[in-house]
C-alpha positions as MATLAB code, in Angstrom:
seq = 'XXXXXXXXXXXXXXXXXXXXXXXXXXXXXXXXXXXXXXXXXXXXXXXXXXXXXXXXXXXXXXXXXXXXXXXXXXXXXXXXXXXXXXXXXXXXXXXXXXXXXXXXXXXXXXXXXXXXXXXXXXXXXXXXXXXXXXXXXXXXXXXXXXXXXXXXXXXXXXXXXXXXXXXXXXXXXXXXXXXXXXXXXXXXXXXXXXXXXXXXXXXXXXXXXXXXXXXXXXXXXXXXXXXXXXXXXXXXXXXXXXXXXXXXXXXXXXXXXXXXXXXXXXXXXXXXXXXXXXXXXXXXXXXXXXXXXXXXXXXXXXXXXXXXXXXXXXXXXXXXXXXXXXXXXXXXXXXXXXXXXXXXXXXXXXXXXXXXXXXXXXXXXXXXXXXXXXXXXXXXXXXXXXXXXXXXXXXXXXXXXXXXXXXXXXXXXXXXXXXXXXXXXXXXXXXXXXXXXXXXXXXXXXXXXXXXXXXXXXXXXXXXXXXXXX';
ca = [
     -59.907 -101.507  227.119;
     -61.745 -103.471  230.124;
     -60.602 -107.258  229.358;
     -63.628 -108.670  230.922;
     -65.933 -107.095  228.498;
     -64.114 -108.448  225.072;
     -65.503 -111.199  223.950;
     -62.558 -112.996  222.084;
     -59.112 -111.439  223.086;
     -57.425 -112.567  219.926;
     -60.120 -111.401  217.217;
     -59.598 -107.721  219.244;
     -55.916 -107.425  219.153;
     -56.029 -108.943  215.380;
     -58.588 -105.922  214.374;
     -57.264 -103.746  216.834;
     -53.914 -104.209  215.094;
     -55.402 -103.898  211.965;
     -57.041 -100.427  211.824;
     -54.082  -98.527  214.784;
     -51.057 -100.254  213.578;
     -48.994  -97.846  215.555;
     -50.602  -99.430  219.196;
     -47.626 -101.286  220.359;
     -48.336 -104.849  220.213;
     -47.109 -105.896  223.046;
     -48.743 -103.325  225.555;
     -52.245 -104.413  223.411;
     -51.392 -107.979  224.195;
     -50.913 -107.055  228.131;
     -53.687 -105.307  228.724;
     -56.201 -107.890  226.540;
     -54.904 -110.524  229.005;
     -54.998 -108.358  231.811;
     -57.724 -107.822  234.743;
     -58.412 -104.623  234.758;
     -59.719 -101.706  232.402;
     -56.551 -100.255  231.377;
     -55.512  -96.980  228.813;
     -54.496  -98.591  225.519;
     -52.847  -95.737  223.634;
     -53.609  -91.913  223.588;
     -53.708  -89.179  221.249;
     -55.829  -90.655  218.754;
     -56.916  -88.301  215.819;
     -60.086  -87.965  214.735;
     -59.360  -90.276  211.753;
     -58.055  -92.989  214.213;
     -61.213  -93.079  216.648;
     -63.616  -93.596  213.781;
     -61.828  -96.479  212.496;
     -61.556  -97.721  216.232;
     -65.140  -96.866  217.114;
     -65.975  -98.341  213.563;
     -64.988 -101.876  214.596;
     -67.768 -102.021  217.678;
     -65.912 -104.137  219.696;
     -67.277 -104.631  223.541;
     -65.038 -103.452  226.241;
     -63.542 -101.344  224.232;
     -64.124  -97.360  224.926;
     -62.606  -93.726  224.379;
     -62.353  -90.689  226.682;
     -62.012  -87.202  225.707;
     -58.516  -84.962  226.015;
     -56.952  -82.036  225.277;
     -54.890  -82.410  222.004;
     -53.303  -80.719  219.044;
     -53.652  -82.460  216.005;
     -51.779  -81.044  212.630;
     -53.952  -82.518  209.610;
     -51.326  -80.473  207.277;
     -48.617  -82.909  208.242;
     -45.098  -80.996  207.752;
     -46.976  -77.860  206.102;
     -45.835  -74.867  207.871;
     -44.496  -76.603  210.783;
     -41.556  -73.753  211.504;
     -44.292  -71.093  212.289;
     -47.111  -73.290  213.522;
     -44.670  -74.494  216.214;
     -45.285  -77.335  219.420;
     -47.480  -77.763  222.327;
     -45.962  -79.967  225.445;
     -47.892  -82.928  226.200;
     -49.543  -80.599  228.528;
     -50.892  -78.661  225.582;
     -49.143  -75.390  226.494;
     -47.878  -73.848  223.654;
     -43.839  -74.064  223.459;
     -42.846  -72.505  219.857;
     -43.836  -70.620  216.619;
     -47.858  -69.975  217.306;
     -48.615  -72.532  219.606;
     -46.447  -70.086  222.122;
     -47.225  -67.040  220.685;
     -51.419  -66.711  220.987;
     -51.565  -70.246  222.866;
     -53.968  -68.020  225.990;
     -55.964  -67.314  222.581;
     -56.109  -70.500  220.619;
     -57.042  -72.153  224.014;
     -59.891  -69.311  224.631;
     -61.359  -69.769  221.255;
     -61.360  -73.482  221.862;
     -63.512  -72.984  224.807;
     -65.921  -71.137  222.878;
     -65.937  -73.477  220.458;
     -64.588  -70.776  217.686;
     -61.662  -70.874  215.417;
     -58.506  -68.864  215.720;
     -57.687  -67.521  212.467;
     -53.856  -66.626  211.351;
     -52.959  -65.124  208.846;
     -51.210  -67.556  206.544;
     -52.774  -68.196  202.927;
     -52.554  -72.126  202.727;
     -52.572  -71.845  199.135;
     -49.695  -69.546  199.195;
     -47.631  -71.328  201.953;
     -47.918  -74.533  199.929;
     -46.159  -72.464  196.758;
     -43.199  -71.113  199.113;
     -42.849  -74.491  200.457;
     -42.910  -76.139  197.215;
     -40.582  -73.800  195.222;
     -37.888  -73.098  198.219;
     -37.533  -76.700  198.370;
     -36.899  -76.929  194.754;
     -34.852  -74.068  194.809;
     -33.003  -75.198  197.681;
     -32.043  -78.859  195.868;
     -31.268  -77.587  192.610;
     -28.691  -75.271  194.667;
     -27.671  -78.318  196.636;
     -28.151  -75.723  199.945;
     -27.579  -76.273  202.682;
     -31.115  -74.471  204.000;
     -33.414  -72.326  202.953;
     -35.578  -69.600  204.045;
     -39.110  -67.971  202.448;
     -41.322  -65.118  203.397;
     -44.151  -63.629  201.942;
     -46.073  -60.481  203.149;
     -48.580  -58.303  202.664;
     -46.661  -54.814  202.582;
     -49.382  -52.349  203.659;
     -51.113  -54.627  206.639;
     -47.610  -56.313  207.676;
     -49.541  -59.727  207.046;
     -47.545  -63.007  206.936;
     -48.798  -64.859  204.206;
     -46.572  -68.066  204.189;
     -43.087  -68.432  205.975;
     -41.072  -71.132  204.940;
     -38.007  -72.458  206.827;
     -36.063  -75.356  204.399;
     -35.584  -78.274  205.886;
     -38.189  -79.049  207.527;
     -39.588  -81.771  209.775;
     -42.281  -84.233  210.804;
     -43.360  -82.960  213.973;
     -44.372  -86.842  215.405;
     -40.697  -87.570  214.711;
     -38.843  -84.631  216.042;
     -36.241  -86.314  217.673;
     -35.351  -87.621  214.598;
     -35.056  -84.731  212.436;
     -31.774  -84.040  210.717;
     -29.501  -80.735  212.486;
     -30.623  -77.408  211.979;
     -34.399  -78.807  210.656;
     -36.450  -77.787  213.845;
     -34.700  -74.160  213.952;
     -36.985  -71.499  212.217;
     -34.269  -69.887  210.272;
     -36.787  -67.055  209.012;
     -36.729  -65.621  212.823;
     -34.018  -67.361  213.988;
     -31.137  -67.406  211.920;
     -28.853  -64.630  211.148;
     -27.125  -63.591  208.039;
     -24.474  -61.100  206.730;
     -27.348  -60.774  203.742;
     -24.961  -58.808  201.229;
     -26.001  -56.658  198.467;
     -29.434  -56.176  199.409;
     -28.939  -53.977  201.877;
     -27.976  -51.724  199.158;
     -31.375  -50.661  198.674;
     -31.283  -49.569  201.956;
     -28.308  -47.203  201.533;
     -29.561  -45.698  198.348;
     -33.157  -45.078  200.163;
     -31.185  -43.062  202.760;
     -29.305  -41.137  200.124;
     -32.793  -40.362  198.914;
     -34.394  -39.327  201.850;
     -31.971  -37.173  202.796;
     -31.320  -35.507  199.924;
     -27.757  -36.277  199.756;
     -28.525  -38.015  196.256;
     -30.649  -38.323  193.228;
     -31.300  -40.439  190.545;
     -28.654  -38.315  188.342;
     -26.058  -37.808  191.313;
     -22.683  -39.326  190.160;
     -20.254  -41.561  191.764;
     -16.374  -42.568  190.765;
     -16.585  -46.206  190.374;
     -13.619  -46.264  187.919;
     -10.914  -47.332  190.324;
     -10.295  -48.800  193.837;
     -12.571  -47.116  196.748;
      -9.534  -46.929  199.467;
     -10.352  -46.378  203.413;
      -6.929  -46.043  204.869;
      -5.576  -49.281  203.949;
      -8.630  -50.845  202.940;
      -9.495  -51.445  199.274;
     -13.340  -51.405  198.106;
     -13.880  -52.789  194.969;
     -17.010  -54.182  192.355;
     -18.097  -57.361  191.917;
     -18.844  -56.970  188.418;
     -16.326  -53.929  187.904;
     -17.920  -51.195  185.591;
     -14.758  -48.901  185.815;
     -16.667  -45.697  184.971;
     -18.253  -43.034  186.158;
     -22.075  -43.905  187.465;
     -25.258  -42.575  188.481;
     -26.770  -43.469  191.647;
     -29.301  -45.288  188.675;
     -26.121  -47.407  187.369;
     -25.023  -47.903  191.111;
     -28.494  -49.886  192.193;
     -28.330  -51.850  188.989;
     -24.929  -52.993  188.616;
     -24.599  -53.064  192.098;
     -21.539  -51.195  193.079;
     -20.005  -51.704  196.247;
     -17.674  -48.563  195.236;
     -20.580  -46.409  194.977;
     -22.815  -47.386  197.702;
     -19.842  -47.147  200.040;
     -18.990  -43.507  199.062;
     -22.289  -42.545  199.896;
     -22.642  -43.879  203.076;
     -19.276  -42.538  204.178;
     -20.549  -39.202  202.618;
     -23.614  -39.926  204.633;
     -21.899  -40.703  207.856;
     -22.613  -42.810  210.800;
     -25.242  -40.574  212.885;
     -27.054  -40.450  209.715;
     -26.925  -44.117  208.482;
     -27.862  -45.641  211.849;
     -30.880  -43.440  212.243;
     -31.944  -44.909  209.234;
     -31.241  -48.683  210.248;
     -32.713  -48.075  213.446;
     -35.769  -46.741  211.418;
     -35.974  -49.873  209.613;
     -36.130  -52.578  212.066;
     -32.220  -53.333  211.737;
     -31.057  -52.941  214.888;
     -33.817  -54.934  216.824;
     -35.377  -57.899  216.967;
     -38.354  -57.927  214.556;
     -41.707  -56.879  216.290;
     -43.567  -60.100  215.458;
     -45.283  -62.401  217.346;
     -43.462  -65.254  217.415;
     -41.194  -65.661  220.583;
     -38.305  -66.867  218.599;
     -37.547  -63.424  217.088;
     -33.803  -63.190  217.262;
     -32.000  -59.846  217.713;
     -29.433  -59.125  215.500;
     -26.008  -59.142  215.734;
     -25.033  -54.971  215.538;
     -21.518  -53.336  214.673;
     -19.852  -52.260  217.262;
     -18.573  -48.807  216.136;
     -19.842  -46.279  212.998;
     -16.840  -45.348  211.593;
     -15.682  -45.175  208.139;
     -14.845  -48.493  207.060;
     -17.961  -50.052  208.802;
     -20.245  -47.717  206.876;
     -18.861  -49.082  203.313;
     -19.375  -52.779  204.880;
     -22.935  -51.547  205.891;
     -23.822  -50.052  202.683;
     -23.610  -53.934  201.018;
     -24.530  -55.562  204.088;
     -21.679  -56.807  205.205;
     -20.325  -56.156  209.537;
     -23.963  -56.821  210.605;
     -26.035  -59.941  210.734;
     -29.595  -59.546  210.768;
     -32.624  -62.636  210.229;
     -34.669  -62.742  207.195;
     -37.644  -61.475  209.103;
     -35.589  -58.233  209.421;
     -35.314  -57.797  206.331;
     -39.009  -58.642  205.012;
     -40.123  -55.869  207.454;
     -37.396  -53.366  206.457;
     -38.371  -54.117  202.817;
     -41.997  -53.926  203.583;
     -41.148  -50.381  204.786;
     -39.473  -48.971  201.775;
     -42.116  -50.470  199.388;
     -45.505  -49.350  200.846;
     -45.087  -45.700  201.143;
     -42.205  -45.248  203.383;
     -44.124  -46.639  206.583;
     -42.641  -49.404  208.883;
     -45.371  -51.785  209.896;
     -44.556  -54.631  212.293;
     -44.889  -57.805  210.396;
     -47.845  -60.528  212.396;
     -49.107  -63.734  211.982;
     -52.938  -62.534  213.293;
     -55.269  -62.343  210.695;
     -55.824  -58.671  209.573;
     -52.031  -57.332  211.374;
     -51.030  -56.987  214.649;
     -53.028  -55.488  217.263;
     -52.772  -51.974  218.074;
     -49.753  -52.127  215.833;
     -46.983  -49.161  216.207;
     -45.946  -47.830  213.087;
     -43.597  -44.813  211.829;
     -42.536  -42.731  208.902;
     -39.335  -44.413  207.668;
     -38.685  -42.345  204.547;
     -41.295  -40.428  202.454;
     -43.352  -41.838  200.105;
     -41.713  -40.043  197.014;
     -38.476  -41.875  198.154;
     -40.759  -44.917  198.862;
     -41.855  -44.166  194.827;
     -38.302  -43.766  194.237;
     -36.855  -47.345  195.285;
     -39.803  -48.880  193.235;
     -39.337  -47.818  190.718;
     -35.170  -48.433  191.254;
     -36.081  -52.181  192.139;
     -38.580  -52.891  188.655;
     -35.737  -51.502  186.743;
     -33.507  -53.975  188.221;
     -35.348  -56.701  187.437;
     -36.073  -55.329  183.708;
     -32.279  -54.183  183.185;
     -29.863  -55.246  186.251;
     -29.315  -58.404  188.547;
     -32.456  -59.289  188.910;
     -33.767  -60.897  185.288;
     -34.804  -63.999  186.087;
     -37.203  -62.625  189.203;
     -39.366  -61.907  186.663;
     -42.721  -63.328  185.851;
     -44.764  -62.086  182.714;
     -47.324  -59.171  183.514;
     -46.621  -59.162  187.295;
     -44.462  -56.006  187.164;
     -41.955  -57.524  190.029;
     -38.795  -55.421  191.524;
     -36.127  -56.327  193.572;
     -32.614  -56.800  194.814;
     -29.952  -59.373  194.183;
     -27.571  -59.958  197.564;
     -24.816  -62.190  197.807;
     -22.143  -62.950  200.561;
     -19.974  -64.578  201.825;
     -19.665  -66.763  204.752;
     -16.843  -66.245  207.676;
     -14.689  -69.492  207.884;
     -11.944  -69.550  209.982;
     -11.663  -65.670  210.650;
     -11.753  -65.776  206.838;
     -14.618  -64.582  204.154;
     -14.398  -67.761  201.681;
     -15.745  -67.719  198.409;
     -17.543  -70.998  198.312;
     -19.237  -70.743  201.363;
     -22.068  -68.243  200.923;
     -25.780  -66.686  201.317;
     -27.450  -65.812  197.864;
     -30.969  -63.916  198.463;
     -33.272  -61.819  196.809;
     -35.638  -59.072  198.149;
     -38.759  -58.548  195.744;
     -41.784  -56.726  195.663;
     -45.161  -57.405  193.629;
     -46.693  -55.435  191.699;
     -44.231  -52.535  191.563;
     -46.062  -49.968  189.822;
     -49.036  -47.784  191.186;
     -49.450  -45.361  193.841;
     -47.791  -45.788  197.669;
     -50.626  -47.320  199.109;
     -51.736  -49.722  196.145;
     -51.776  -53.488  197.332;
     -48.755  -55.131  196.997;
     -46.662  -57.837  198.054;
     -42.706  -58.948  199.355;
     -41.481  -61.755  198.221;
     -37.700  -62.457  199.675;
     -35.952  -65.645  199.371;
     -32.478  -66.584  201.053;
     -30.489  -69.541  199.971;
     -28.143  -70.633  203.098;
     -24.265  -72.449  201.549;
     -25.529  -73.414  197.933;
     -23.284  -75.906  196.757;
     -24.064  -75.396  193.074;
     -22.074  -72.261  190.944;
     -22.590  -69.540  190.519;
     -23.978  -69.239  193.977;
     -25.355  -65.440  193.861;
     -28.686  -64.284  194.827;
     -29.611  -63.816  190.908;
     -28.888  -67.380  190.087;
     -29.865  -69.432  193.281;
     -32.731  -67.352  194.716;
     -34.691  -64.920  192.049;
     -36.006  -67.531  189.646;
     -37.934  -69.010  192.935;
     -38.700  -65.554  193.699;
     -40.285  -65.279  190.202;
     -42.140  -69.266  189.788;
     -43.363  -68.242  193.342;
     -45.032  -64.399  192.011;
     -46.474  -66.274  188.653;
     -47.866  -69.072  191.171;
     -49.533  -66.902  194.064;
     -50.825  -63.715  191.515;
     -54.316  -65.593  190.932;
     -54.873  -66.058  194.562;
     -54.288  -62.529  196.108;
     -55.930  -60.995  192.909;
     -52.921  -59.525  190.795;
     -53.993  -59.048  187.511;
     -51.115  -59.108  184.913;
     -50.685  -56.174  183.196;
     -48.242  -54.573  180.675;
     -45.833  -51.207  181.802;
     -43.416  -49.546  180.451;
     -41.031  -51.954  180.307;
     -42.986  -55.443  179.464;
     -46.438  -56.687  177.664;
     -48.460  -58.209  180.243;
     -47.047  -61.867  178.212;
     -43.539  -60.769  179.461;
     -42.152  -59.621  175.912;
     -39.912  -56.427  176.062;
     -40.916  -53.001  175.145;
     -38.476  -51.360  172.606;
     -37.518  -48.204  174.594;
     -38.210  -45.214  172.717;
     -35.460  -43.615  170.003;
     -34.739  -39.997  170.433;
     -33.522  -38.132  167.624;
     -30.295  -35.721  168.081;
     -31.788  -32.466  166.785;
     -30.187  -30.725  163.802;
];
């Protein structure tokens, strides 16, 4: 504002006032009685000018700068991430392609991620439900496209308003998907059995003493939800037996099982974009008793992003594809063989029949055909694993019938200390896992269809009676 050129100082500052009510009145007061053209306030969106500009008051003018502006508000904030008041990108995207964003800008083009808005509003939406109706503590979402390693919406609950940062509560600015780590629980289970697969040292029909105690020198292994039978590696994924998923890791051994986490992205920070990609926190040694704490995902603490890619991996043929936030995948992206694509068939087909007949029930959503896991664990307090302190998650996949390479999608869900009871991973996390599938199927083109198991409505199929021959 040049004072000399406003015609009456008090019908400016009253409309001034009026249409930025965030100008500090007393700084517009000083400079209206001032001498000299001073710089009233900056950072003015595009809304703000026009209702500035609007007013056509004399000696009263704009000049151009460098700014981000968010018109989404608090949408997506945790993987958007901040720019300095220099504009130079400091978190989530801003840091990751900022060189890029700031090139396309030049050229007056856009610079395209690949988040679905319509998506990330449903994750954002049903973790935060999920996340107060569990009274949790926080909350973490990912969704992916399995075959290009595509982030379609990451969620991290709470979140905050990025013009009031220094006000946001503790633990709201961290990016828990990417940042946070987690003893995640049962759901690395499905990455135990996919070894077993792969390597032959189990099938479907391979049995495994869960009727007693599982003991490793003084250690005792036991169930959750204690079947105290005989099972099948079948039974084992679907009642979720910590007896039988540690005998076959220890059966496996150590040179074997950490080949296969190293495979799967769980000894390394994920390869994504984002700067804030955390690395996890490893065992230290392979021996016995660390394998059965691996083979339920306990002893190592990994971040959700971890375990998106890792799940991406055994769901899209057996390929590990680094998960990225660039439209279309990451560039030049390095991929391997993680396990074949029969076992990649295999845990598929292990993970629908868990949601149809296990854990993982109310994941479901009618004619979507989702799979998954169930993992729950608890928190250290106090050099002490308590009960009511604890991570409930769930790892799902969309539709999970067709070939290897059909279009799919991972849906996994972590609720972080939910206050409510039960606090597992099948109460707390797969009924958001399941609103979220029903919500986002129209926009990525899922058609709802019946299988053996459901009618594309969601009613059960009677399974077929087989007469004892005479």
């Amino acid at each position: 504002i040049d004072p000399r050129e406003v015609w009456d100082r008090g019908v400016a500052f009253r409309q001034l006032r009026a249409a930025l009510p965030r100008i500090p009145a007393s700084r517009l007061n000083r400079v209206l009685n001032g001498e000299r053209r001073l710089i009233v306030l900056t950072g003015l969106t595009p809304s703000e000018r026009a209702a500035v500009h609007g007013l056509a008051l004399g000696g009263v003018t704009f000049e151009p700068e460098d700014r981000r502006v968010y018109p989404l508000g608090a949408s997506a904030r945790h993987l958007l991430g901040v720019a300095d008041t220099g504009n130079v990108g400091v978190s989530g995207a801003e840091l990751a392609f900022d060189k890029e964003i700031k090139a396309a800008g030049m050229a007056g083009q856009d610079f395209p991620l690949s988040i679905d808005l319509r998506v990330q509003g449903v994750l954002e939406n049903e973790l935060a439900v999920a996340a107060a109706e569990a009274q949790a503590k926080g909350a973490v979402g990912i969704i992916t496209d399995v075959q290009t390693g595509e982030v379609l919406g990451m969620a991290s609950w709470p979140t905050f308003d990025p013009d009031r940062r220094s006000a946001a509560d503790e633990g709201a600015t961290l990016n828990r998907v990417t940042s946070a780590h987690y003893e995640m629980g049962s759901v690395f289970k499905s990455f135990t059995v996919a070894a077993g697969l792969d390597t032959g040292r189990a099938d479907m029909n391979t049995l495994f003493d869960a009727s007693q105690t599982f003991m490793i020198g003084n250690r005792r292994i036991n169930d959750f939800h204690a079947q105290n039978r005989i099972m099948t590696l079948e039974d084992v994924f679907i009642h979720s037996s910590n007896i039988g998923t540690s005998r076959l890791a220890v059966e496996m051994g150590g040179d074997v099982m950490k080949t296969y986490f190293q495979r799967l992205g769980l000894l390394d920070a994920a390869p994504i974009e984002l700067k804030e990609s955390a690395r996890p926190r490893r065992p230290a040694k392979w021996d016995d008793s660390t394998l059965a704490s691996l083979s339920f995902g306990y002893g190592t603490m990994i971040t959700p992003v971890q375990a998106a890619a890792a799940y991406g991996a055994l769901t899209n043929g057996g390929r590990f594809v680094p998960l990225s936030l660039r439209k279309g995948g990451a560039r030049n992206a390095q991929t391997h063989q993680v396990v074949s694509e029969q076992t990649s068939l295999a845990m598929l087909d292990l993970m629908r029949r868990n949601v149809v007949r296990g854990s993982g029930g109310r994941a479901d959503a009618p004619g979507l055909r989702v799979g998954g896991k169930t993992g729950s664990a608890n928190k250290l307090v106090n050099g002490r694993y308590d009960p009511t302190v604890a991570v409930g998650s769930f790892a799902a996949v969309f539709p999970a019938d067709g070939p290897a390479n059909a279009k799919r999608y991972s849906i996994f869900i972590l609720i972080d200390e939910p206050g409510s009871y039960p606090r597992t991973g099948g109460f707390v996390a797969a009924p958001a896992v399941g609103r979220i599938a029903d919500r986002i199927a129209p926009f990525l083109g899922v058609e709802r269809r019946a299988d053996r198991w459901r009618t594309a409505t969601g009613e059960k199929i009677p399974e077929p009676v087989v007469e004892a021959a005479r």
